[in-house]
N, C-alpha and C positions, 0 to 999 in steps of 0.2 A: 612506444605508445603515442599515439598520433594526440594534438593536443586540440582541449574541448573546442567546443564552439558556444553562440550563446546568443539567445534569444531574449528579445525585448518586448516584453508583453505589453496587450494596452491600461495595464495597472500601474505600470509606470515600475515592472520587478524587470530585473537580468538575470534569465535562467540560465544556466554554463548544463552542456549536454554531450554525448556522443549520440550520434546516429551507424550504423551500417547498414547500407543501402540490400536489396536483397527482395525476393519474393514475396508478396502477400501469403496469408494473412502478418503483419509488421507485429514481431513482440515486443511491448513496453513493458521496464520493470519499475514497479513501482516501490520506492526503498520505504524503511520505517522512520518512526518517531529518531531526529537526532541523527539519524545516520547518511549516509551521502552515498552519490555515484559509485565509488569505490569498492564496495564491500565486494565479498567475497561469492553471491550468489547474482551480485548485476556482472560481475565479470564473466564469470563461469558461464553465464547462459550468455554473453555476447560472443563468447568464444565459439559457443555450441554453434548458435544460431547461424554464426560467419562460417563454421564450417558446413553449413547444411543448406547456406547460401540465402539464408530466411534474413528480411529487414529487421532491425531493430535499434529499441532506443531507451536510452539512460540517461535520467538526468537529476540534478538537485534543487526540489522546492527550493523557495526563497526561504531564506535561514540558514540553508542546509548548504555543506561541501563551500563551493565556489560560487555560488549564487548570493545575488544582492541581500540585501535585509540582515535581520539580528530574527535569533530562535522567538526570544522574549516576545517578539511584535507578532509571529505567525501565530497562523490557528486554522484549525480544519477545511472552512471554506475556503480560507485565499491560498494552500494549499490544492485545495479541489480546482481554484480557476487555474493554478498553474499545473495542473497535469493538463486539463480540457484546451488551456493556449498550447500546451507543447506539443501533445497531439494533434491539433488542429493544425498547426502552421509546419508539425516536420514530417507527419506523417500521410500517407497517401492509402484509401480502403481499409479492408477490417484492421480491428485492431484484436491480440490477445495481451490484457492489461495482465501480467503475472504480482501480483500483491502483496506484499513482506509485509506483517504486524498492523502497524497504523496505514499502508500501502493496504492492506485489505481494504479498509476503509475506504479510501481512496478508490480505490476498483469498483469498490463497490456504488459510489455517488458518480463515477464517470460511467458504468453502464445506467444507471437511474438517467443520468443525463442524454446520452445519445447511446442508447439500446441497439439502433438498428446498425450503430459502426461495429460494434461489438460479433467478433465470430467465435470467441468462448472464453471463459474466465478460470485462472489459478488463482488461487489463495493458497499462504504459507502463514501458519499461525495469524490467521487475518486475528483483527484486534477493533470488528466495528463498536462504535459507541462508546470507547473505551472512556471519555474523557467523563460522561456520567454513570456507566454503572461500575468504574475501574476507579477513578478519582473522585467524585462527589462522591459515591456509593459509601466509599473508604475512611471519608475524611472525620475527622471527632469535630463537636460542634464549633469546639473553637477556630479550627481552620476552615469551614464554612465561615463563621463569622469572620475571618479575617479576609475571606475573597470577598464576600459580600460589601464589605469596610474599600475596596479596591485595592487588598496586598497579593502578597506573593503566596504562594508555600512550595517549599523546596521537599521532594519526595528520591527515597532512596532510587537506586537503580543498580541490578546487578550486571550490568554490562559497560556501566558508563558514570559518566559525573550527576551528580542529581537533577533527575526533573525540574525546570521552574513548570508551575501554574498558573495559569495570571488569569484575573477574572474572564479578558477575551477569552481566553481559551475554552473555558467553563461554559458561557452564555453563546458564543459563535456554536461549539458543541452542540449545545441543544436545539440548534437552527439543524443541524443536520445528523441527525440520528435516520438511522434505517432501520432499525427494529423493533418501530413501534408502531409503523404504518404499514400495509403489503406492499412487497420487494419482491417487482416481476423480473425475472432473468429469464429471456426467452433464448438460451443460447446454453450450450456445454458448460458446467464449471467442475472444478476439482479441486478441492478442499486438503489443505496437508496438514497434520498435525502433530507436535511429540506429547507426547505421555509424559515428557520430564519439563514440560517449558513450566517457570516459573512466572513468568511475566504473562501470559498469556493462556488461561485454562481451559482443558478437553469441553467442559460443559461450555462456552466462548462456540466453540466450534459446532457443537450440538444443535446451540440454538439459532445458529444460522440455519442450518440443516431444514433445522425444523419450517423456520420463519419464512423462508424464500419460497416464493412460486416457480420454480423448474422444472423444467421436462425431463433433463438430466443432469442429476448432480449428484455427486460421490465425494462422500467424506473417509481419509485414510489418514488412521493414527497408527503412528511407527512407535511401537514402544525406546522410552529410556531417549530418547531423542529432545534434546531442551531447544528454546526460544531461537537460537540461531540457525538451526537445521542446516549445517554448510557440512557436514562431513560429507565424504564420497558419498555412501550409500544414500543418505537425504540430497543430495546433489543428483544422484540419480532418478530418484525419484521425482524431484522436479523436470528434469528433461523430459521424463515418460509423461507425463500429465502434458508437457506442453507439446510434444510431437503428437498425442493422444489428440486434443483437438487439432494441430494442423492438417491431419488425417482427414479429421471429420469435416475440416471444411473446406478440404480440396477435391 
């Protein structure tokens, strides 16, 4: 495995990254909440993508994997700048951002942002907005008052160590929510979803559907498939969504 490289943003973060260089339109995978470069579905589609000769790129927000900073200090926006510098500075033409969970999100504020780079979008249990209508939404009044006070709250998680929360997180959040204003996507996207994900629910999925302004968009729930979607057959099903638009816009 060839070892990363890394990028110095004007924020003053060091993104750690793979690139493989390759034909437009360049797929970027965009990881989730906590998770890093490494997973099991940024690999898989770097492998695909190298064999099919397509650019692509992988990298770990600041917090996250090998990148600068602490979790605690991130939050949605300075996430958001660091996909928009990595893309900007490693990528060349369209982009198809593929989006994992909190990476929905993510996909979703860098097409908001430069729409016309964009030549179509995946989503895999995208997870917009989640930090208010998944964590505010959730929380009993005393852990509202305890953020509001400027603390913490530490929230389960069935894949990992617990969530922290921290007021930024909560208040940044609410600077950038997209489903509550109209969300123009003038471009292909494809929507993946399990029927078993716990962390992330079908109605999540819906009301994107709904909410978004698209000419074409397809929402596919794979029953009994939970929040990680890496097995073969969901592994497959990502492939096809993302050769799906390479097709459409070559």
């Amino acid at each position: 495995m060839p070892e990363p490289n890394y990028l110095d943003t004007p924020q003053g973060r060091r993104i750690g990254y793979h690139r493989s260089d390759g034909q437009a339109p360049c797929v970027v995978f965009l990881g989730g909440l906590k998770s890093d470069m490494e997973g099991t579905k940024a690999l898989h589609l770097e492998t695909w993508c190298r064999a099919r000769g397509q650019a692509f790129l992988r990298f770990d927000y600041s917090g996250h994997g090998i990148s600068s900073g602490t979790f605690e200090d991130g939050c949605i926006g300075g996430w958001a700048e660091d996909t928009f510098e990595a893309v900007h500075a490693l990528t060349d033409g369209p982009l198809i951002p593929v989006g994992s969970s909190m990476g929905g999100w993510q996909a979703l504020l860098l097409a908001r942002r430069i729409p016309e780079g964009i030549a179509g979008l995946v989503t895999i249990a995208a997870a917009p907005d989640f930090t208010e209508d998944g964590y505010w939404a959730s929380f009993t009044q005393e852990q509202k008052d305890t953020i509001e006070a400027g603390g913490t709250v530490e929230l389960p998680s069935d894949y990992m160590e617990p969530y922290v929360v921290t007021p930024r997180m909560i208040e940044d959040g609410r600077r950038n929510l997209v489903l509550r204003d109209p969300l123009a996507l003038p471009f292909p996207v494809r929507c993946l979803q399990g029927t078993a994900d716990t962390a992330v629910s079908t109605q999540t999925a819906l009301r994107l559907l709904d909410h978004a302004r698209c000419p074409d968009m397809r929402l596919t729930l794979v029953k009994d498939a939970d929040h990680r979607f890496s097995d073969p057959p969901c592994l497959g099903l990502i492939e096809d969504a993302v050769a799906e638009i390479i097709d459409m816009a070559g």
